[in-house]
PDB file of N, CA, C and O in Angstrom:
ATOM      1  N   UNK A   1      20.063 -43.691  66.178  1.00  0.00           N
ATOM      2  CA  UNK A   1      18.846 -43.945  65.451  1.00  0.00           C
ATOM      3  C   UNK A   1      17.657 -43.327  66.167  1.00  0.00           C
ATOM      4  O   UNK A   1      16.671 -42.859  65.599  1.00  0.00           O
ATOM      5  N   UNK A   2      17.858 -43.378  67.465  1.00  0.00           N
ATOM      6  CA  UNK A   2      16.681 -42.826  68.538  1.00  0.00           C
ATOM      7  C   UNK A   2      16.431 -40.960  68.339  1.00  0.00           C
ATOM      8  O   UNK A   2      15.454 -40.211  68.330  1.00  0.00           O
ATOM      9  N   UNK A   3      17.870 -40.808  68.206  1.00  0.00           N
ATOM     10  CA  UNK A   3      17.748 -39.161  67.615  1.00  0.00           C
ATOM     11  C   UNK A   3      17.237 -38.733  66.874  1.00  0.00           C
ATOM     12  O   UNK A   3      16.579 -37.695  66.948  1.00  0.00           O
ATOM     13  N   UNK A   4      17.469 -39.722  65.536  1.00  0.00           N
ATOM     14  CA  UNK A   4      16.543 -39.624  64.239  1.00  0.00           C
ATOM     15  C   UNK A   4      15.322 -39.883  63.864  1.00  0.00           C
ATOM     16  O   UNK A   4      14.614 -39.635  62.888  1.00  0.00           O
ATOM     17  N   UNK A   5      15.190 -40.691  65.307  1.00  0.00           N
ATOM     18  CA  UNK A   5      13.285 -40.764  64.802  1.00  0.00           C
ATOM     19  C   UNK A   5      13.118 -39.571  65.852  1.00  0.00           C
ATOM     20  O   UNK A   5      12.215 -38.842  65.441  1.00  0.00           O
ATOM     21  N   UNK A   6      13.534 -39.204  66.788  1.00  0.00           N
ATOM     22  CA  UNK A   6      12.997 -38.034  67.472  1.00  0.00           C
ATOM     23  C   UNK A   6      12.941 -36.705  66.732  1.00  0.00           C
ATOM     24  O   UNK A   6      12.039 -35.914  67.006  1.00  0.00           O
ATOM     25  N   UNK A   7      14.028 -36.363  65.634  1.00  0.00           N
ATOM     26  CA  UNK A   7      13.843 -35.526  64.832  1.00  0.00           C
ATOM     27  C   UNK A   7      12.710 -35.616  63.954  1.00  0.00           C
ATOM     28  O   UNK A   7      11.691 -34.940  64.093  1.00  0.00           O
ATOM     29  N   UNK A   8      12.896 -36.427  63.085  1.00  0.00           N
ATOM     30  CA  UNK A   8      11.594 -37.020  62.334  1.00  0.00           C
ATOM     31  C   UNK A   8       9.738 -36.331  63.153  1.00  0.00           C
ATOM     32  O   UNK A   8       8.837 -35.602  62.739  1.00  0.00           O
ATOM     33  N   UNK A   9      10.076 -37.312  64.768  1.00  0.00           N
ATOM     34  CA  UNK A   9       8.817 -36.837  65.077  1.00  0.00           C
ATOM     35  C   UNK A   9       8.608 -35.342  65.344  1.00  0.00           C
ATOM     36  O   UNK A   9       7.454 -34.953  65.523  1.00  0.00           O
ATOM     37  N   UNK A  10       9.586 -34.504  65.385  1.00  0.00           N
ATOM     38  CA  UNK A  10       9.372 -33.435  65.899  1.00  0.00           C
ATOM     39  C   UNK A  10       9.056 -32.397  64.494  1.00  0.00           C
ATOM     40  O   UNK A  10       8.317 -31.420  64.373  1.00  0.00           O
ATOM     41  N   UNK A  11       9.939 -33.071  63.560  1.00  0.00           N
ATOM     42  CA  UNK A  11       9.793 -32.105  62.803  1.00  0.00           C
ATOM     43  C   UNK A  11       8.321 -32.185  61.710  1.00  0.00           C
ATOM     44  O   UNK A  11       7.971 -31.394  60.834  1.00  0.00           O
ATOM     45  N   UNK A  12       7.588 -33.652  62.252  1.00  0.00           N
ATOM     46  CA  UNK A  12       6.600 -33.878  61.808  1.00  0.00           C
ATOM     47  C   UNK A  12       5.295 -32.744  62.512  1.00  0.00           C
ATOM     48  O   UNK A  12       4.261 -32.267  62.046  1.00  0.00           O
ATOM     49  N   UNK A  13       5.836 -32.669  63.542  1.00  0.00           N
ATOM     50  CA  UNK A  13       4.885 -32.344  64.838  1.00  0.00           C
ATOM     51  C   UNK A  13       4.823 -30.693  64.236  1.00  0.00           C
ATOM     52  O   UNK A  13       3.789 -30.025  64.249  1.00  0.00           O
ATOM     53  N   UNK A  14       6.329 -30.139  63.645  1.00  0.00           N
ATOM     54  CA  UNK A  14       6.178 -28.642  63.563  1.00  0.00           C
ATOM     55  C   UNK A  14       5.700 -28.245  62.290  1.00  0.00           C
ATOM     56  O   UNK A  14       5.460 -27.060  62.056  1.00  0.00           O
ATOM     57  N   UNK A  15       5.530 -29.206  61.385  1.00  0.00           N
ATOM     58  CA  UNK A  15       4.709 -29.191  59.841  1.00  0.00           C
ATOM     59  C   UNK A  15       3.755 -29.214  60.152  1.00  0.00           C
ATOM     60  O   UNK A  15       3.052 -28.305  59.710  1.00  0.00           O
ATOM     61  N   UNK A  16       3.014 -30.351  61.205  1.00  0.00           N
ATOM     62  CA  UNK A  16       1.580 -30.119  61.381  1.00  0.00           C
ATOM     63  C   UNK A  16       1.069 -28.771  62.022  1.00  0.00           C
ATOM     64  O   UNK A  16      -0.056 -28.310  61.829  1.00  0.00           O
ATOM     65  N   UNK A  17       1.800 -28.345  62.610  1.00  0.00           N
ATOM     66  CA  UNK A  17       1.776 -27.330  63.477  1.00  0.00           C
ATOM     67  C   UNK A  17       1.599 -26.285  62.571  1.00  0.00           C
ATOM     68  O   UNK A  17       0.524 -25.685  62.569  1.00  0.00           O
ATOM     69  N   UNK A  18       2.569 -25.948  61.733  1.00  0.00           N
ATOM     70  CA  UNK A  18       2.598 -24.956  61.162  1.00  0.00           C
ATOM     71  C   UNK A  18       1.129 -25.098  59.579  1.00  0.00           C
ATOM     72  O   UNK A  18       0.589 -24.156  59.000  1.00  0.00           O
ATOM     73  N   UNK A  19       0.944 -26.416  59.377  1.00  0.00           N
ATOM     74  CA  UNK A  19      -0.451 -26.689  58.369  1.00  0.00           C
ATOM     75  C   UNK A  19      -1.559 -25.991  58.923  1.00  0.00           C
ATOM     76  O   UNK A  19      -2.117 -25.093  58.292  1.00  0.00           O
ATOM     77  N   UNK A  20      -2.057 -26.480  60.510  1.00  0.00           N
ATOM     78  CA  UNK A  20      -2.933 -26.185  61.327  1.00  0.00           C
ATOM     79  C   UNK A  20      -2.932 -24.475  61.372  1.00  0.00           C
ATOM     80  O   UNK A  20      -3.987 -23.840  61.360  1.00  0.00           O
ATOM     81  N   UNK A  21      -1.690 -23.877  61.422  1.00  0.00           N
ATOM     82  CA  UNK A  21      -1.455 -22.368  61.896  1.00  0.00           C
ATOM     83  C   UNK A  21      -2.314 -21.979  60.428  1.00  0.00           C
ATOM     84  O   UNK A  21      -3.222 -21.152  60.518  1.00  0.00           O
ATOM     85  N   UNK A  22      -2.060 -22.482  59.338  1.00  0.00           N
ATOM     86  CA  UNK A  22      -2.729 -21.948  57.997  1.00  0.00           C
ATOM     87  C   UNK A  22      -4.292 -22.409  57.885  1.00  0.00           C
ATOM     88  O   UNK A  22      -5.012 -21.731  57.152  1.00  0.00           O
ATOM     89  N   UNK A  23      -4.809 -23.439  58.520  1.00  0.00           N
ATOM     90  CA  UNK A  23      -6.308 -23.978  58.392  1.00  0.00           C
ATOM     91  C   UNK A  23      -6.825 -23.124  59.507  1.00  0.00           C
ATOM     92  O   UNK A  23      -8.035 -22.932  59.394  1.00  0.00           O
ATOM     93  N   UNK A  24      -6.351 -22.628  60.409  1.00  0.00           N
ATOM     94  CA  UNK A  24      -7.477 -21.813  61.352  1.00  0.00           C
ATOM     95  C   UNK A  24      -6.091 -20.636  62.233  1.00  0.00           C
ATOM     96  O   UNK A  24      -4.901 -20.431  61.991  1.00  0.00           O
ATOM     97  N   UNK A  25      -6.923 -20.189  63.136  1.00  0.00           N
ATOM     98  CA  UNK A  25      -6.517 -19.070  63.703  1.00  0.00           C
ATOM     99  C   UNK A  25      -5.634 -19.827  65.082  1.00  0.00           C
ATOM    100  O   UNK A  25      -6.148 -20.704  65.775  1.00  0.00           O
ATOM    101  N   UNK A  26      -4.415 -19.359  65.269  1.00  0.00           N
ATOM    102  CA  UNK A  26      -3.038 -19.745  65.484  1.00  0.00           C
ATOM    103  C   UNK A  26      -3.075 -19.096  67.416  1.00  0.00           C
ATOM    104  O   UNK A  26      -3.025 -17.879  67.591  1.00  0.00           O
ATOM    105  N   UNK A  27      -3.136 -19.764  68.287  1.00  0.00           N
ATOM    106  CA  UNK A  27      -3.375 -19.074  69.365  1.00  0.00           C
ATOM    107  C   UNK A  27      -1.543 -18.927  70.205  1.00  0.00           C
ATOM    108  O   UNK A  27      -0.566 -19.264  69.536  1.00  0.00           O
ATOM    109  N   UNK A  28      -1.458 -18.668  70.919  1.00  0.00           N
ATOM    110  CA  UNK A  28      -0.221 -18.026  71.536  1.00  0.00           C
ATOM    111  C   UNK A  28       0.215 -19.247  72.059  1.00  0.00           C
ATOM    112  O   UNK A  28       1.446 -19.251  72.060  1.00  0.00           O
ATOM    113  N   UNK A  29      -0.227 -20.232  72.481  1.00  0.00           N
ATOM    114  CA  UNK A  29       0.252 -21.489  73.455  1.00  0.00           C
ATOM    115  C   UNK A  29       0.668 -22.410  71.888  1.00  0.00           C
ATOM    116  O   UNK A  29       1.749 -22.978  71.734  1.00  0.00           O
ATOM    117  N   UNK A  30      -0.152 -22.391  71.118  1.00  0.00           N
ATOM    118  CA  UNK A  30       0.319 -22.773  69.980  1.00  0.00           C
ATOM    119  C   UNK A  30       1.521 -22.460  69.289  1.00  0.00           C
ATOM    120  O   UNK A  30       2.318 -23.250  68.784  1.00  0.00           O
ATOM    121  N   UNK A  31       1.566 -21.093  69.327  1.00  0.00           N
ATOM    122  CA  UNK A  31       3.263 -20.439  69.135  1.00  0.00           C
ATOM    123  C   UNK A  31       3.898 -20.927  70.025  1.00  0.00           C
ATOM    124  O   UNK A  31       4.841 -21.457  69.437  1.00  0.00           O
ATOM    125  N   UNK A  32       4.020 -21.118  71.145  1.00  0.00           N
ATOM    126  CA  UNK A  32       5.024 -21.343  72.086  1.00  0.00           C
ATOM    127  C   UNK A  32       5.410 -22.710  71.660  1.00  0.00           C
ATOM    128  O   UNK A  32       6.579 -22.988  71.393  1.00  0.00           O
ATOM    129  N   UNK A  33       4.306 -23.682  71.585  1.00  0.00           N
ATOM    130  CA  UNK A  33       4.580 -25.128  71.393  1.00  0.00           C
ATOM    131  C   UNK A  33       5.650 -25.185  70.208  1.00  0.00           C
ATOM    132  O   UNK A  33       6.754 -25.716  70.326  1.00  0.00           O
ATOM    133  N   UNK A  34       5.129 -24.508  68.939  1.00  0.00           N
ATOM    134  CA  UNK A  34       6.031 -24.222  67.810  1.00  0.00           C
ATOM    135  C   UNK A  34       7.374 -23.735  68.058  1.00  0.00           C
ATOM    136  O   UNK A  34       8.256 -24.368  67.477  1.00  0.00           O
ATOM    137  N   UNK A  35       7.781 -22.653  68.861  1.00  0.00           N
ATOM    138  CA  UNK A  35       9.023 -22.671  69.115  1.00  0.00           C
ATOM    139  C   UNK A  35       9.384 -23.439  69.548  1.00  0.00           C
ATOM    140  O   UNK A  35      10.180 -24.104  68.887  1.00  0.00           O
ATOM    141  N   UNK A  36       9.080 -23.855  70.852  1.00  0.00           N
ATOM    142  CA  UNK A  36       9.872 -25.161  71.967  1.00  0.00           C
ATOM    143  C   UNK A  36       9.909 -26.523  70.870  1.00  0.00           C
ATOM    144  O   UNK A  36      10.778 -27.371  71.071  1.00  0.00           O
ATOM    145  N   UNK A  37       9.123 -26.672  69.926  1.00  0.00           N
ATOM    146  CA  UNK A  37       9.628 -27.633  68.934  1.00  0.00           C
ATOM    147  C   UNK A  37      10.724 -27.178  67.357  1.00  0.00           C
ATOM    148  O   UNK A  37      11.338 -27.853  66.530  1.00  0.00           O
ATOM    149  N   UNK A  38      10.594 -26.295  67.488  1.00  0.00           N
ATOM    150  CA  UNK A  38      11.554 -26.002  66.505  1.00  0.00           C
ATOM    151  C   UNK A  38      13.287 -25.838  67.223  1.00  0.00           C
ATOM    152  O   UNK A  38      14.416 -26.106  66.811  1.00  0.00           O
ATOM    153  N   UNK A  39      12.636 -25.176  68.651  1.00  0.00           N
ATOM    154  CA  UNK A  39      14.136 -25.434  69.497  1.00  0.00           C
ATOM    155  C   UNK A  39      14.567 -26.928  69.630  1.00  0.00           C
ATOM    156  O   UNK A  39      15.777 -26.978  69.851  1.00  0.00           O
ATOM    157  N   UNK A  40      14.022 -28.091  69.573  1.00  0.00           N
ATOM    158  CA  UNK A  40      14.267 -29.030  69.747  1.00  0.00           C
ATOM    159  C   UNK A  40      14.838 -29.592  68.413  1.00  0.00           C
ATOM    160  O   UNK A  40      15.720 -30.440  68.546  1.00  0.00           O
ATOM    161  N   UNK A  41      14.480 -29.258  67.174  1.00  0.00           N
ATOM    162  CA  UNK A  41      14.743 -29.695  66.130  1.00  0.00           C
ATOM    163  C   UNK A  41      15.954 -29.465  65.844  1.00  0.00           C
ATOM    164  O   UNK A  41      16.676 -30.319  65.329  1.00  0.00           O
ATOM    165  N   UNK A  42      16.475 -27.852  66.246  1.00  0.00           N
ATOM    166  CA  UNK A  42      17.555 -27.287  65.787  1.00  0.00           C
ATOM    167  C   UNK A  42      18.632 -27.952  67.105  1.00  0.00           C
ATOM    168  O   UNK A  42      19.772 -28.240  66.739  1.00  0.00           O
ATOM    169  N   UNK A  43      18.378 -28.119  68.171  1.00  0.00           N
ATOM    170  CA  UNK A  43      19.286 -28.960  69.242  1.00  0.00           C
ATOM    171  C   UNK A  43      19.711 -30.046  68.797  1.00  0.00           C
ATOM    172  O   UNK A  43      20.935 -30.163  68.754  1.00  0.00           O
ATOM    173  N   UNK A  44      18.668 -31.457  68.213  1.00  0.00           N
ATOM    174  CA  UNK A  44      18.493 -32.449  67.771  1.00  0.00           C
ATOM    175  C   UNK A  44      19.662 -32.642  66.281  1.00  0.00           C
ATOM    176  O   UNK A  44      20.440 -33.529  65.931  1.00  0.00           O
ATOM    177  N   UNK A  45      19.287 -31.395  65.757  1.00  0.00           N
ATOM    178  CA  UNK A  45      20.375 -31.415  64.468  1.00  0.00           C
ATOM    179  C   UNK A  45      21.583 -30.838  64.981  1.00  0.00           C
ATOM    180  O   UNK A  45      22.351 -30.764  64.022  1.00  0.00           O
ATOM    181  N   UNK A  46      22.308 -30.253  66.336  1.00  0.00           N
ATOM    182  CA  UNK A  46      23.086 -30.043  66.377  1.00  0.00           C
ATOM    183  C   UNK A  46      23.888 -30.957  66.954  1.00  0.00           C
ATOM    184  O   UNK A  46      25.109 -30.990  66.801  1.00  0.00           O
ATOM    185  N   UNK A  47      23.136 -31.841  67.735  1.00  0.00           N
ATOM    186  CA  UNK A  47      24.012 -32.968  67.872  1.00  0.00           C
ATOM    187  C   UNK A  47      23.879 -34.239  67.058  1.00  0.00           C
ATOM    188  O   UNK A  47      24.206 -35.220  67.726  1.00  0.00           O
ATOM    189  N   UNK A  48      23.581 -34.462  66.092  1.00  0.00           N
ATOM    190  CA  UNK A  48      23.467 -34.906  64.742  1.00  0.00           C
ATOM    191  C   UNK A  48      25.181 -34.579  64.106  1.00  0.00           C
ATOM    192  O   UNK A  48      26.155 -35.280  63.831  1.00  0.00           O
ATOM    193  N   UNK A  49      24.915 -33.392  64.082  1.00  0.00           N
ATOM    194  CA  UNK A  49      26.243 -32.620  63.304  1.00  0.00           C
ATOM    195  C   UNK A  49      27.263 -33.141  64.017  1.00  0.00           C
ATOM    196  O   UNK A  49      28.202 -33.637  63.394  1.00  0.00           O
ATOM    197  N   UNK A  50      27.274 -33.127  65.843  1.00  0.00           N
ATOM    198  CA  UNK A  50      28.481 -33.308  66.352  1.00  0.00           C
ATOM    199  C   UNK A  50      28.983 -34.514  66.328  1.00  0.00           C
ATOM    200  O   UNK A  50      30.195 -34.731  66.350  1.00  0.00           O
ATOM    201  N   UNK A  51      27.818 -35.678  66.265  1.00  0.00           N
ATOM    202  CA  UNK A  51      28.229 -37.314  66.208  1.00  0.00           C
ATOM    203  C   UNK A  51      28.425 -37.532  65.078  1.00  0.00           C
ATOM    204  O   UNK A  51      28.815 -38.688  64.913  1.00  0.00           O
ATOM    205  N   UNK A  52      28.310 -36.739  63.829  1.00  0.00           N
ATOM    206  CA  UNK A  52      28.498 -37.316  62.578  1.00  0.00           C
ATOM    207  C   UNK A  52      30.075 -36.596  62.559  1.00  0.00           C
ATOM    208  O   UNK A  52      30.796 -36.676  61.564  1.00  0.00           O
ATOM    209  N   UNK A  53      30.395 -36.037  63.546  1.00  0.00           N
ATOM    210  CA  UNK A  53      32.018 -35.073  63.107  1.00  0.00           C
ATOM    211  C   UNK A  53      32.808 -36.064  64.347  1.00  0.00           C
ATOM    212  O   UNK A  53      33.980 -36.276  64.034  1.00  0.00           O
ATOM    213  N   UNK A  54      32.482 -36.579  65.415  1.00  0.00           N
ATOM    214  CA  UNK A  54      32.993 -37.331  65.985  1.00  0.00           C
ATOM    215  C   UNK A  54      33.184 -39.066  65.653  1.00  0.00           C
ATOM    216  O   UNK A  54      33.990 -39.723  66.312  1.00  0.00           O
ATOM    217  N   UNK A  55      32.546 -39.544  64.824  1.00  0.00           N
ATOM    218  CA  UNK A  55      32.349 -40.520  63.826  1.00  0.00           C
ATOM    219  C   UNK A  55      33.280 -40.734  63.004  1.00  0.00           C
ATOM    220  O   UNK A  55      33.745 -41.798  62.595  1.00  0.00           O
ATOM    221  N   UNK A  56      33.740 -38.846  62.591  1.00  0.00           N
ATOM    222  CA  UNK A  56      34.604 -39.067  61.853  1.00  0.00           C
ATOM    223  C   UNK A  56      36.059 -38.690  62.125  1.00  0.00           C
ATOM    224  O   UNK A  56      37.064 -38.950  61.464  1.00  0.00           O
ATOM    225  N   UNK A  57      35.928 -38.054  63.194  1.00  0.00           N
ATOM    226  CA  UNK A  57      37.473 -38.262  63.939  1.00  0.00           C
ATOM    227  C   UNK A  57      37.490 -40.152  64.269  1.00  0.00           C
ATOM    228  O   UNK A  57      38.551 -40.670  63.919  1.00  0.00           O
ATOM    229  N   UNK A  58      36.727 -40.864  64.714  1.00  0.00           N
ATOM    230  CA  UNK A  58      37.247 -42.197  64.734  1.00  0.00           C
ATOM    231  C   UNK A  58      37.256 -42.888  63.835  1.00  0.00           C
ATOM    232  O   UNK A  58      37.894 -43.941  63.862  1.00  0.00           O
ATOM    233  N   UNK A  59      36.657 -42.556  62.935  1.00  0.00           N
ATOM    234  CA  UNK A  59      37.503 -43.413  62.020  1.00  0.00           C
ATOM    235  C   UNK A  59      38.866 -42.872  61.190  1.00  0.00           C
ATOM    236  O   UNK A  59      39.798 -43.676  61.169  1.00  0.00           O
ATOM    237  N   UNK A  60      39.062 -41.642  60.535  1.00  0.00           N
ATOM    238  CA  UNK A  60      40.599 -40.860  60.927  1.00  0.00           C
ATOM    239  C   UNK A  60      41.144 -42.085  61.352  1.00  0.00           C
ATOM    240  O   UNK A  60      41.538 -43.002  60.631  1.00  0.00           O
ATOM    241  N   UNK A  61      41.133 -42.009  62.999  1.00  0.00           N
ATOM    242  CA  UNK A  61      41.984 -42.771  64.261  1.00  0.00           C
ATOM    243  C   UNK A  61      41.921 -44.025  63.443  1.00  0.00           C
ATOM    244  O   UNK A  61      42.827 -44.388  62.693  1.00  0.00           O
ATOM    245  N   UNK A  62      41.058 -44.513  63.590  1.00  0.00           N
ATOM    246  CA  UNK A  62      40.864 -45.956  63.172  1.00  0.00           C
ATOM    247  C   UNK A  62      42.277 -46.404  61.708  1.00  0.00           C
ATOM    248  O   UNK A  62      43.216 -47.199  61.656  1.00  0.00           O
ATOM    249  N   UNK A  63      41.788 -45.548  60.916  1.00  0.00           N
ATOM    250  CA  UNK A  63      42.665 -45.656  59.260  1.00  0.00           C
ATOM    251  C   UNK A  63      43.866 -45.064  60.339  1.00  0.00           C
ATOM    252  O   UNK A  63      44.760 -45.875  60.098  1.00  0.00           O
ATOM    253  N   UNK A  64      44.430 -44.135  61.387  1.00  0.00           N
ATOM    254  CA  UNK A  64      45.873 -44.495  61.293  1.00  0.00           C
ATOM    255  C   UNK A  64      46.579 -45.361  61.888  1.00  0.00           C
ATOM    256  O   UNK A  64      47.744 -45.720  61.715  1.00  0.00           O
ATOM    257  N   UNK A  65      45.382 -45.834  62.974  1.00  0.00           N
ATOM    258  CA  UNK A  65      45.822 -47.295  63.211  1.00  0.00           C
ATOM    259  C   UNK A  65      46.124 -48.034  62.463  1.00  0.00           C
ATOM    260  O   UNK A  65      47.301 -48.123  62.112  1.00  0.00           O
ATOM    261  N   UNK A  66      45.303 -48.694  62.044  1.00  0.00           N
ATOM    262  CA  UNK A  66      45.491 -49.489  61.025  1.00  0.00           C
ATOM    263  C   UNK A  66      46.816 -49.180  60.128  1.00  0.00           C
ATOM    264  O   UNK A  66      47.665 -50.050  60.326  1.00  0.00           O
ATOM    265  N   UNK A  67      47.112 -48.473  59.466  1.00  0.00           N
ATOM    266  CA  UNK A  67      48.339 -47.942  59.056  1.00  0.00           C
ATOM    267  C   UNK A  67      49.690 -48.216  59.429  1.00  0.00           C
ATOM    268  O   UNK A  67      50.735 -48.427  58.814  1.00  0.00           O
ATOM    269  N   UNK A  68      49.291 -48.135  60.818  1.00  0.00           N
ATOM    270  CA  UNK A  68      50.270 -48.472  61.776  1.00  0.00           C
ATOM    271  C   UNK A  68      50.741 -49.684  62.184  1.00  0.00           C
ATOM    272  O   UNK A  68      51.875 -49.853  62.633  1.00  0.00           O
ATOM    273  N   UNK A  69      49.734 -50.725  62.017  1.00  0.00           N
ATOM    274  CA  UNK A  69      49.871 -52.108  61.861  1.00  0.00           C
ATOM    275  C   UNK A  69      49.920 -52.646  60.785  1.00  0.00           C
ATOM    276  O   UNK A  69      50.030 -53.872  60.772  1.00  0.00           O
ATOM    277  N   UNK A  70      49.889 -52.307  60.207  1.00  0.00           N
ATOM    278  CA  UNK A  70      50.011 -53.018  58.236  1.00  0.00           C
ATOM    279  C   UNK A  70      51.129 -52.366  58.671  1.00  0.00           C
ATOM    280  O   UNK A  70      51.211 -52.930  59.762  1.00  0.00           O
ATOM    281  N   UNK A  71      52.392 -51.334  58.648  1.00  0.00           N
ATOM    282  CA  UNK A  71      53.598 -51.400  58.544  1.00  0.00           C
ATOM    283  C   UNK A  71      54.384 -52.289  59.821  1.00  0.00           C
ATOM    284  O   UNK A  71      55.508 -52.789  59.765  1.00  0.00           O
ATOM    285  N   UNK A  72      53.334 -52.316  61.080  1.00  0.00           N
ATOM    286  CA  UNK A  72      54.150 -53.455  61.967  1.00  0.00           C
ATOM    287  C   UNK A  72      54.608 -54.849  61.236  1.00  0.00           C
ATOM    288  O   UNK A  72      55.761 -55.206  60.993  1.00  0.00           O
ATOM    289  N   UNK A  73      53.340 -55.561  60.944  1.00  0.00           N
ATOM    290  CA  UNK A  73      53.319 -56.302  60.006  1.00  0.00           C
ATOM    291  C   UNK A  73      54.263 -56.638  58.905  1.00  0.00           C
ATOM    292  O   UNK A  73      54.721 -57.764  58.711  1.00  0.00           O
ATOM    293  N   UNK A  74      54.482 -55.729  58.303  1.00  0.00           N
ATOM    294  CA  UNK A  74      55.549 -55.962  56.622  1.00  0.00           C
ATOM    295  C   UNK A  74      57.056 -56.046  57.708  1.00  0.00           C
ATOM    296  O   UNK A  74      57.925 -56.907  57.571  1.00  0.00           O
ATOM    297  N   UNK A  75      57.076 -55.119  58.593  1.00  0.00           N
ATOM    298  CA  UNK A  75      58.325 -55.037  59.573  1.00  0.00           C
ATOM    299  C   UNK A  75      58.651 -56.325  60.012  1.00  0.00           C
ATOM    300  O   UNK A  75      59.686 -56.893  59.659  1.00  0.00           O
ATOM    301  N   UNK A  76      57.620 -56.933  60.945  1.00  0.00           N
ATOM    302  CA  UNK A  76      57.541 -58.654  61.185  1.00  0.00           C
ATOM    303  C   UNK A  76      57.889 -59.422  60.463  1.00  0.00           C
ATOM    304  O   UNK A  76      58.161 -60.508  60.976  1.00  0.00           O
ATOM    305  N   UNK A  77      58.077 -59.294  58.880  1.00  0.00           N
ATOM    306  CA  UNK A  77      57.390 -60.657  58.280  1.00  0.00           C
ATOM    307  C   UNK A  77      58.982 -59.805  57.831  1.00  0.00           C
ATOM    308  O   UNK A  77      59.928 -60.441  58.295  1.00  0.00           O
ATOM    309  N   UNK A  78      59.336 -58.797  57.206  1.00  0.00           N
ATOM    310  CA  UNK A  78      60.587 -59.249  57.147  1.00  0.00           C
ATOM    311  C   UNK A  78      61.805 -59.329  57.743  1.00  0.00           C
ATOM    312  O   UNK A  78      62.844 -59.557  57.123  1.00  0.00           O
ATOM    313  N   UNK A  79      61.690 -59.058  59.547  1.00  0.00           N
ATOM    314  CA  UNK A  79      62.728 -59.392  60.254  1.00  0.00           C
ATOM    315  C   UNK A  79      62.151 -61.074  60.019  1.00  0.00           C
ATOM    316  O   UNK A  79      63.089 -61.866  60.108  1.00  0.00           O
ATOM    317  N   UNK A  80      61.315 -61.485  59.846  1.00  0.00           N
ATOM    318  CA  UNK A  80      61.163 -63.427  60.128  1.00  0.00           C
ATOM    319  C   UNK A  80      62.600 -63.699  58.979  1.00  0.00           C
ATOM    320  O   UNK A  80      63.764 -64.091  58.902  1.00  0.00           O
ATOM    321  N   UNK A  81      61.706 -63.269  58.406  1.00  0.00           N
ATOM    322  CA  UNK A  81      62.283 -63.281  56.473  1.00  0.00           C
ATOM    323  C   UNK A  81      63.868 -62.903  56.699  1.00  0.00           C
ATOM    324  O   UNK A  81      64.534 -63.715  56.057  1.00  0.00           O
ATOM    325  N   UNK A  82      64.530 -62.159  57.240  1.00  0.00           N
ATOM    326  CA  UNK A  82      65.845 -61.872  57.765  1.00  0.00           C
ATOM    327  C   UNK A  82      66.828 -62.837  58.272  1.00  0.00           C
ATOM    328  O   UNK A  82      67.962 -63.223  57.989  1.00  0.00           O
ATOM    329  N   UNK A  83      65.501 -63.164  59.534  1.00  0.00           N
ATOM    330  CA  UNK A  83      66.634 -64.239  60.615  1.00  0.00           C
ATOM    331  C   UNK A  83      66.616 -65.771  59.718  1.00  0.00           C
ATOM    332  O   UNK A  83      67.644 -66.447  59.702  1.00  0.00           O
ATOM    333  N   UNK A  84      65.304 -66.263  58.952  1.00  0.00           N
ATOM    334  CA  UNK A  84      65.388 -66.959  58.522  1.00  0.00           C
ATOM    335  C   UNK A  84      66.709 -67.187  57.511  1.00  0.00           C
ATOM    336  O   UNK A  84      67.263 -68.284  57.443  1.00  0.00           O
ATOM    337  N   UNK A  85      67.084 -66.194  56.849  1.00  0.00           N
ATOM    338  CA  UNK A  85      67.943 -66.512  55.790  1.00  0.00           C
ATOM    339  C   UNK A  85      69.699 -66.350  56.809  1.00  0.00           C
ATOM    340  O   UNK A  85      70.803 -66.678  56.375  1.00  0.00           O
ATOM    341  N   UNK A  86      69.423 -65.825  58.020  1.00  0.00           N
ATOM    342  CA  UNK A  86      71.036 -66.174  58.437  1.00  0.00           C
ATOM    343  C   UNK A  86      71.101 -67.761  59.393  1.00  0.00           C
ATOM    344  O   UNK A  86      72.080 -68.190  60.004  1.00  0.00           O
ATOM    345  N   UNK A  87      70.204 -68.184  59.310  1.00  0.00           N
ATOM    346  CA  UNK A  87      69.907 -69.532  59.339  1.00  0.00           C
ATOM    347  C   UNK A  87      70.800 -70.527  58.450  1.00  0.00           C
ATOM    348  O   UNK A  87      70.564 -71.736  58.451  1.00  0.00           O
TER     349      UNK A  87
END
């Protein structure tokens, strides 16, 4: 969530930036600031991308777990179900 408001602020920061570049005359430290924030934006979204792709390798994992225990399960209940009936 901390990523996302840091994107948010940054990419707020490079709209204003770039409004300001159109209301008056745009000086060189100003460009620089604009890149070093647009580099941050595009960093910011790249690890965005990677936790939303690692998110989804665990859950993958997660569903074949699970999978894996719902058939432990039916396995359990009918070895019970088994021994019970040579009872």
């Amino acid at each position: 969530m901390t990523k996302l408001k840091r994107l948010f602020t940054s990419a707020m920061a490079v709209g204003m930036l770039a409004f300001a570049m159109t209301a008056c005359g745009v000086s060189d430290e100003q460009y620089a600031e604009l890149d070093a924030l647009s580099a941050e934006v595009k960093a910011i979204e790249k690890d965005i991308t990677q936790l939303k792709s690692d998110k989804a390798k665990l859950e993958r994992e997660i569903a074949e777990h699970n999978a894996k225990l719902d058939d432990c399960n039916k396995n359990l209940a009918e070895t019970k179900k088994n021994l019970g009936s040579i009872k």
